[in-house]
C-alpha positions as CSV (number, residue, x, y, z in Angstrom):
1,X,40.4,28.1,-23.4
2,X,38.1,25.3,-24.6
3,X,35.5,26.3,-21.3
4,X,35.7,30.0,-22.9
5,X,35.3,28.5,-26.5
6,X,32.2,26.4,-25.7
7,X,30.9,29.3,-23.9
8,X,31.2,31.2,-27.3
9,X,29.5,28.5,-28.9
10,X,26.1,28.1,-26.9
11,X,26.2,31.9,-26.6
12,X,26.0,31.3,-30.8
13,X,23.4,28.9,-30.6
14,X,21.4,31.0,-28.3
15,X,21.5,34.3,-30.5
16,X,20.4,31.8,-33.2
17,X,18.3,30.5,-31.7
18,X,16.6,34.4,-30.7
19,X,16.7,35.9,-33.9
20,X,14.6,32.7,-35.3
21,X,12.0,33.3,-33.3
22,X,12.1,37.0,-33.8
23,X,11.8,36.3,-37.5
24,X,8.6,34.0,-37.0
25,X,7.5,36.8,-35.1
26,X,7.9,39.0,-37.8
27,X,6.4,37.5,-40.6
28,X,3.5,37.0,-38.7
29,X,3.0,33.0,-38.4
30,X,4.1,32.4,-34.8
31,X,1.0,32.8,-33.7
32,X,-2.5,31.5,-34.5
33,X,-6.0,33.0,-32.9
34,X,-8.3,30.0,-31.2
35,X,-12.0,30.6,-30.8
36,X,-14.1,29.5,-27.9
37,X,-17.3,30.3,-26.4
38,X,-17.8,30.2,-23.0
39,X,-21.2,29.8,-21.2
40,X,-21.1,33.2,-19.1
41,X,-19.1,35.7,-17.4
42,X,-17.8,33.5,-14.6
43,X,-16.6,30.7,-17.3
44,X,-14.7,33.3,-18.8
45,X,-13.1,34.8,-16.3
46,X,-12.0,31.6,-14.9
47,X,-11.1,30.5,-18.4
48,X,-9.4,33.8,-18.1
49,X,-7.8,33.3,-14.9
50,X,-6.3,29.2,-16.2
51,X,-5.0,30.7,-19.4
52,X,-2.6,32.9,-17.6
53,X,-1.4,30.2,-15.5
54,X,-0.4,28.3,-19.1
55,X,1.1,31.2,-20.1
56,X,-1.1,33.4,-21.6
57,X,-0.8,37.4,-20.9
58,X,-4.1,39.6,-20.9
59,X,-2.5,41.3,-24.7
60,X,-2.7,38.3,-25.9
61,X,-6.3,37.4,-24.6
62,X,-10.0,39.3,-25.8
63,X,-13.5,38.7,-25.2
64,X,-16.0,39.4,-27.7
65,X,-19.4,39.7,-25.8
66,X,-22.4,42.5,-25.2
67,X,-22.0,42.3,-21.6
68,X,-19.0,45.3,-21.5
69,X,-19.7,46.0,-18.3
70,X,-19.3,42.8,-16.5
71,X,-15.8,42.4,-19.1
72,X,-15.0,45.8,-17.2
73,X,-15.9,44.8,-13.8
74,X,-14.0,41.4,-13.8
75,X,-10.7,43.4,-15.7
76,X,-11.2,40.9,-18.6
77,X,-9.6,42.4,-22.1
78,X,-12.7,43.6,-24.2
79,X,-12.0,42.9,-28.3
80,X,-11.0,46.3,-30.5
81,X,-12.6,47.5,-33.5
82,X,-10.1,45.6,-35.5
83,X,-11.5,41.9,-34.2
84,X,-15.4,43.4,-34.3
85,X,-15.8,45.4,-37.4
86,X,-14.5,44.6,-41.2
87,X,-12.1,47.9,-41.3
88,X,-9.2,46.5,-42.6
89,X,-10.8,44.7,-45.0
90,X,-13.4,46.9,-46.2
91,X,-10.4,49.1,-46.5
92,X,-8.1,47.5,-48.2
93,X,-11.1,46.6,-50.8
94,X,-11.9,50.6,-50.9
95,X,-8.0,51.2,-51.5
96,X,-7.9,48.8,-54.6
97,X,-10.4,49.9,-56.6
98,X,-9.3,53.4,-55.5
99,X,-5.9,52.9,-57.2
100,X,-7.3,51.2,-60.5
101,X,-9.9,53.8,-60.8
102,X,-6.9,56.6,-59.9
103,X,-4.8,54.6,-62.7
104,X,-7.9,54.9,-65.3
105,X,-8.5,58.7,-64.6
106,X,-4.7,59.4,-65.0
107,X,-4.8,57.5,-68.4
108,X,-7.7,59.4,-69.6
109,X,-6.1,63.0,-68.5
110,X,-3.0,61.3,-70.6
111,X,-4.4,60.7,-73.4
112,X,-7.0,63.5,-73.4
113,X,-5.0,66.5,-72.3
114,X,-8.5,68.4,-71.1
115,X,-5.7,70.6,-69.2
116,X,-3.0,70.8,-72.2
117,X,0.1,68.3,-72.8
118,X,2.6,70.1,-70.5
119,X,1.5,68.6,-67.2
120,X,4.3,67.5,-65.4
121,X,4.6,63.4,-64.2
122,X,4.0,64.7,-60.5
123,X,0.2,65.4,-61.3
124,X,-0.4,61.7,-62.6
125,X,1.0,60.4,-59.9
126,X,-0.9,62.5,-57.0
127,X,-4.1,61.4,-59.0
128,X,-3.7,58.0,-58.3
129,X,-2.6,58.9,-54.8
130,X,-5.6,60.4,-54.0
131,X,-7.8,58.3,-55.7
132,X,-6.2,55.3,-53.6
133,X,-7.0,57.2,-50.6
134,X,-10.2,58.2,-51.2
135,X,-11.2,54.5,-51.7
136,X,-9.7,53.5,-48.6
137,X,-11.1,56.3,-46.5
138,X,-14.9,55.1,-48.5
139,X,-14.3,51.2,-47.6
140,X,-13.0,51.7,-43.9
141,X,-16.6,53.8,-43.7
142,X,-18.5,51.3,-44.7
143,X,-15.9,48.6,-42.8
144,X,-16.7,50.1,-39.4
145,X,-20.3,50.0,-39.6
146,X,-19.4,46.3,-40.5
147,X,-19.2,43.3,-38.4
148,X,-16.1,41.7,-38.7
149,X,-17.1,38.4,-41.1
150,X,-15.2,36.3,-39.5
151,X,-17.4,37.2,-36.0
152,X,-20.4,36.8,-38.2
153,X,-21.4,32.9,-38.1
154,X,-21.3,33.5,-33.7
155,X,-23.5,36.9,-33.9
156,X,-26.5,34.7,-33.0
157,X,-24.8,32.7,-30.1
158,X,-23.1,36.0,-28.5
159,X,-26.4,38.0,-28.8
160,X,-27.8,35.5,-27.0
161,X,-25.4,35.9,-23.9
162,X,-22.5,33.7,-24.9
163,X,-18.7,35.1,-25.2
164,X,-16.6,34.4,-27.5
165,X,-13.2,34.0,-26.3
166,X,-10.4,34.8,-28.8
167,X,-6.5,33.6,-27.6
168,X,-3.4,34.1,-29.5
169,X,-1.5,31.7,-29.2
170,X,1.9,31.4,-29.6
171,X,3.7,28.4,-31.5
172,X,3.8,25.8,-29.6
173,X,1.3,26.3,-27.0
174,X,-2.0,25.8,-29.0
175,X,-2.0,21.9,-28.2
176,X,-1.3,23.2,-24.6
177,X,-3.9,25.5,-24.5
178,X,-6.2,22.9,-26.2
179,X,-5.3,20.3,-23.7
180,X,-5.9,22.5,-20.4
181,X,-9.3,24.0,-21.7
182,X,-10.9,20.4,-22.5
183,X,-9.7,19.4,-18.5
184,X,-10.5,22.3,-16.7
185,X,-13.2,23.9,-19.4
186,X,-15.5,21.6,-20.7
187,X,-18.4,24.2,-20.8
188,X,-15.9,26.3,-23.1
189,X,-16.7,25.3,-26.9
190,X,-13.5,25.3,-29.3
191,X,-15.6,26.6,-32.2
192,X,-12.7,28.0,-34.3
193,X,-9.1,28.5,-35.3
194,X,-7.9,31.1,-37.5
195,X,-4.4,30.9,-38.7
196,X,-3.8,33.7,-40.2
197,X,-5.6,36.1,-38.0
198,X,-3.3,39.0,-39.1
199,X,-4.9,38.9,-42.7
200,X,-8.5,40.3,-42.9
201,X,-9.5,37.7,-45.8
202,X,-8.0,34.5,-44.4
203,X,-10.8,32.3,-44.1
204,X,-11.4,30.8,-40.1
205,X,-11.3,26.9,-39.9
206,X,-14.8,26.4,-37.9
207,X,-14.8,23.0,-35.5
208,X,-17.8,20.8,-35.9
209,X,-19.5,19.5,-32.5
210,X,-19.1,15.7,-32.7
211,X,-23.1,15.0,-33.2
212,X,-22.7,17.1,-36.6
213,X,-19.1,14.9,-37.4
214,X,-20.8,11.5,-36.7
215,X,-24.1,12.5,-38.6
216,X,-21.7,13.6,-41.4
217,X,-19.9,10.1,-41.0
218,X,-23.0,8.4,-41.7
């Protein structure tokens, strides 16, 4: 009885234990997005190659970089639309002033009645629908013509021929990831961490070589 009771118990603990870190999955902070830029297409792909043996998959694992074909040839994970252009932002900027402006033309129709004073709630509510939709469809337009800002203080450096690796990692593995890439990838630069990669307006926390940090120092 008390082996099957303490079997109960650290089957508790481990269901717990799961549905924790399916929570911090879910709200979106389990994970934060490191930057690094890598010298050429062999640095990557053996930055590539030492990240999976820490633990990183290929999902979790995109190069930014103009060279698409050598990312194709060498099977490394080229970044989406969503990591390269402002979409989601742009967007969701369109979308708000889509509703407010949707809001203001409902008011006026209210209190002007061009259309008589019988319309029925339905109508009000399918103006500020549309307007909301119409900004969001005019800001992702003008968001995927747009580089992501986030991507935009490397645009010289990967024009030039650099790539810009972007890893999600998961907690706990960032110090991991940190330590293996200064050992084994010294020609890798850790430019940048964002945090909150899931949110289009977070702002990216940009490393400082050390000549910059000591001349800042003095």
């Amino acid at each position: 009885m008390e082996d099957i009771r303490r079997h109960q118990q650290e089957k508790g603990r481990t269901n717990q234990n799961n549905f924790s870190n399916e929570s911090q999955l879910a709200r979106g902070n389990a994970m934060k997005c490191m930057y690094y830029l890598a010298p050429n297409l062999v640095s990557t792909q053996q930055v590539s190659d030492d990240l999976h043996d820490v633990g990183i998959n290929d999902w979790l694992l995109h190069v930014v970089s103009k060279d698409e074909a050598g990312l194709k040839k060498e099977k490394l994970h080229s970044s989406n639309w969503l990591e390269t252009t402002d979409l989601l932002r742009d967007g969701f900027i369109g979308a708000n002033f889509g509703f407010i402006g949707g809001v203001l033309l409902a008011g006026a129709i209210m209190l002007l009645q061009p259309f008589g004073g019988d319309l029925p709630g339905i109508v009000y509510f399918f103006v500020v629908i549309v307007a909301t939709l119409f900004g969001a469809w005019v800001g992702g337009l003008t968001g995927i013509d747009s580089e992501n800002r986030k991507l935009r203080r490397f645009h010289d450096e990967i024009e030039a021929g650099k790539y810009l690796i972007l890893i999600y990692a998961p907690r706990g593995m960032g110090e991991r990831i940190k330590a293996m890439m200064a050992e084994r990838h010294p020609e890798a630069r850790h430019v940048a961490t964002d945090r909150q990669f899931i949110n289009p307006f977070s702002r990216v926390e940009r490393k400082r070589r050390k000549r910059e940090a000591e001349q800042a120092f003095e």
